[in-house]
C-alpha positions as CSV (number, residue, x, y, z in Angstrom):
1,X,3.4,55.8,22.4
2,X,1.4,52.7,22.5
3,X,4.1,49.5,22.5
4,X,3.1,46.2,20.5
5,X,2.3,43.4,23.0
6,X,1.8,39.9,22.5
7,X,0.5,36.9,24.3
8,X,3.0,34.8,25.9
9,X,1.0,33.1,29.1
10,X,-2.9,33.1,28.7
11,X,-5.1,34.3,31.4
12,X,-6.5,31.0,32.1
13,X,-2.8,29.6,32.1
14,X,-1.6,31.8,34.9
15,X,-5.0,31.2,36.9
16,X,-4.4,27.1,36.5
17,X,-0.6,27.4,37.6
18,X,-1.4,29.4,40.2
19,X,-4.0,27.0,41.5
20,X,-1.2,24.4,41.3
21,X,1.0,26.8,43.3
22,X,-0.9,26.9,45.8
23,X,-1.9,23.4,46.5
24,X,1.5,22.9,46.8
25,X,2.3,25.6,49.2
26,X,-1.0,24.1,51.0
27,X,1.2,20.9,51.5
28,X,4.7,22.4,52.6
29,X,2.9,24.6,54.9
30,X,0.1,22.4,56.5
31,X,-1.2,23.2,59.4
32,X,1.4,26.7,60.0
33,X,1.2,30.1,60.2
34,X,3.2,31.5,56.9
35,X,4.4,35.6,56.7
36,X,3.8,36.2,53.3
37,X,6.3,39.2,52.1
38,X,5.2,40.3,48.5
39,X,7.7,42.3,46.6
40,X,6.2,45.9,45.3
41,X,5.2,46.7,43.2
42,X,5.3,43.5,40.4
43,X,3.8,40.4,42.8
44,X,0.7,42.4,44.2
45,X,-1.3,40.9,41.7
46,X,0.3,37.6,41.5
47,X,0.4,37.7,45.7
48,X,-3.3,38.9,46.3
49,X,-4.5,35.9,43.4
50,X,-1.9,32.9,45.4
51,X,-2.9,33.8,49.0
52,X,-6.2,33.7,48.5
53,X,-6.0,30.2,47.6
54,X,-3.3,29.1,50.1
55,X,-5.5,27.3,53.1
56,X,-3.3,28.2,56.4
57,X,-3.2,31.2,58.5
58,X,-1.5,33.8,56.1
59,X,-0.3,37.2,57.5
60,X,1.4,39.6,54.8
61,X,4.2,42.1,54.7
62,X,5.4,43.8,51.7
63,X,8.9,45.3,50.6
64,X,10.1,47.4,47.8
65,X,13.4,47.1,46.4
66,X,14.2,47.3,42.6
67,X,17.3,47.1,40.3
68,X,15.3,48.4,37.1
69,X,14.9,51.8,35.3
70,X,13.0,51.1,32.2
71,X,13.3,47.8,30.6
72,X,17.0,47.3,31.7
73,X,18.5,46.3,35.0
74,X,21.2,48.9,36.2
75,X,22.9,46.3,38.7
76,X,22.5,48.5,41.7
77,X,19.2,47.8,44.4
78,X,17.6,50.4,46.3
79,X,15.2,49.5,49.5
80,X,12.5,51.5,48.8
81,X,10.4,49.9,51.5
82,X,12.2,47.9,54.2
83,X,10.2,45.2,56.6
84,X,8.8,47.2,59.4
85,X,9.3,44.0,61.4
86,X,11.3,41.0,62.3
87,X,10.8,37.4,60.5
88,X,12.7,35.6,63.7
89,X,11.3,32.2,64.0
90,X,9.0,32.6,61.3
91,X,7.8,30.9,58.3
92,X,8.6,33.5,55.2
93,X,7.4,33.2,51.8
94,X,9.0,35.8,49.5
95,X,6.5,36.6,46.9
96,X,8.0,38.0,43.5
97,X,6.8,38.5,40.4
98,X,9.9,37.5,38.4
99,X,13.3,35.7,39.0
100,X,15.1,37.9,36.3
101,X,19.0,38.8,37.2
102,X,18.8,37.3,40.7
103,X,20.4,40.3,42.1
104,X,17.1,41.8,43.7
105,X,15.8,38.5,45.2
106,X,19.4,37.4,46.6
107,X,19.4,40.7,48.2
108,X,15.7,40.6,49.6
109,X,16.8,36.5,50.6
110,X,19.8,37.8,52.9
111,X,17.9,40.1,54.4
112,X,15.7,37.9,55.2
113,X,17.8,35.0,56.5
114,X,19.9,37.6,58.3
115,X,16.3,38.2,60.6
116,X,16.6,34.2,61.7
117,X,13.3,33.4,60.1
118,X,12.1,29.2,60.7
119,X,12.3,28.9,56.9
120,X,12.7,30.9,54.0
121,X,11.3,29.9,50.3
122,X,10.8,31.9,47.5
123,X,8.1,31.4,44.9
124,X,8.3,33.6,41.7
125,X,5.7,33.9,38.9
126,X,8.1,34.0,36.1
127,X,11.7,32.7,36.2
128,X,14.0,33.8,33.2
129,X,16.9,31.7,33.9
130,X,19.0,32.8,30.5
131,X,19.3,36.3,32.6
132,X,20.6,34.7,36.0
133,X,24.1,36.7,36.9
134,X,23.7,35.2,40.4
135,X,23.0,31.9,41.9
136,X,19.4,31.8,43.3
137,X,16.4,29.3,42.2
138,X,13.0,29.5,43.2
139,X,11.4,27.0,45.4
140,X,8.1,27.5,43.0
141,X,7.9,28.9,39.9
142,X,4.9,29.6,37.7
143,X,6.5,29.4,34.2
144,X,9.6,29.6,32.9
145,X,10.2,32.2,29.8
146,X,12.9,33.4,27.2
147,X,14.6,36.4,27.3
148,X,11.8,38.8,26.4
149,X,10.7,41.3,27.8
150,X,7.4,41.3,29.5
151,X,4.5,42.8,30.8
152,X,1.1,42.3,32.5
153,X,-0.6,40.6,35.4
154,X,1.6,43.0,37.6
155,X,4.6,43.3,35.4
156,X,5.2,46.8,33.9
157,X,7.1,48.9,31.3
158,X,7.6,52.4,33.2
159,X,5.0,51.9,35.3
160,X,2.6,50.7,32.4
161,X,0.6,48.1,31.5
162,X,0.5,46.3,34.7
163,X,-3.6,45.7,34.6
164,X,-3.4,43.1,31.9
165,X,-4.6,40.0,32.7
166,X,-1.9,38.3,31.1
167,X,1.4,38.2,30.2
168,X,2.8,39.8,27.0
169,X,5.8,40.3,25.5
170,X,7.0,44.0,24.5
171,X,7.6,43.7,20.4
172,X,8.9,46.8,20.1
C-alpha cells in the first residue's frame, strides 16, 4: 500500500534551521565537552546532520524508548535501549526527532536528571504542541507543526518512509 504524502518542511528548510540550530548550540556550549544522546530510531538523521555542525568536542550515546505502535501513541514507554553509562557531571543534549505527547521525552528527561548530569537541554526537530498531555518544552526546536501526521527525514510510518529528505504529511 503506498500512502499519499505531502510536503510540509522543504529539504532546504530543514537544512537552514538546522544550521541555525546549531549555531546556537555552538553558543550555549562554547568551549565544553557536550554528550550527545540521540533517541532511536527517529533523530539519527536529524542527530548525524546537527552534530556535524556543532563546533565543540561532541561524544554521542544513543537510547531507544518509544510510546508508538503505528501512527498512534499507546501511552505506555518501553526502554528498548537504556544508556550504557552515566551522564554525572556532564553536559547532555537529548536529541529527538519530535516533541509529540511529551510522555517519551519526560521519561528519557528523568532519567537523565536522575544520573546528576551538569545540564540537561533537549532540542527536538518538530514540536507538535496541540498533542502535549504532559508539561515538557524544548530548549530548541526546528519547527513547530499541526496535528498531522508525519513522515520523513527520520520520521516513519511502521518503519517506512524514513529516507525522505523531507518532511511530509501522511494524507491518507
Amino acid at each position: 500500500m503506498k500512502e499519499n504524502i505531502s510536503v510540509l518542511i522543504s529539504e532546504e528548510q530543514i537544512k537552514t534551521r538546522i544550521a541555525e540550530m546549531a549555531a546556537q548550540l555552538n553558543e550555549m556550549y562554547k568551549d565544553e565537552t557536550v554528550y550527545v544522546v540521540c533517541t532511536l530510531k527517529g533523530a539519527f538523521i536529524f542527530a548525524a546532520d546537527l552534530v556535524r555542525q556543532m563546533d565543540m568536542d561532541v561524544r554521542m550515546e544513543f537510547v531507544c524508548a518509544s510510546s508508538y505502535s503505528g501512527t498512534e501513541s499507546t501511552g505506555k514507554l518501553v526502554m528498548k535501549y537504556p544508556l550504557d553509562k552515566t551522564m554525572e557531571g556532564k553536559n547532555v543534549l537529548l536529541i529527538e526527532d519530535i516533541l509529540d505527547t511529551g510522555r517519551t521525552l519526560k521519561y528519557l528527561c528523568d532519567y537523565l536528571k536522575e544520573q546528576n548530569p551538569k545540564t540537561v537541554r533537549l532540542v527536538t526537530l518538530l514540536d507538535k504542541p496541540d498533542r502535549r498531555v504532559v508539561d515538557i518544552q524544548a530548549d530548541i526546536s526546528g519547527f513547530t507543526i499541526p496535528d498531522k501526521f508525519v513522515v520523513g527525514y527520520g520520521l516513519d510510518y511502521d518503519q517506512r518512509y524514513r529516507h525522505l529528505p523531507y518532511i511530509g504529511v501522511v494524507n491518507g
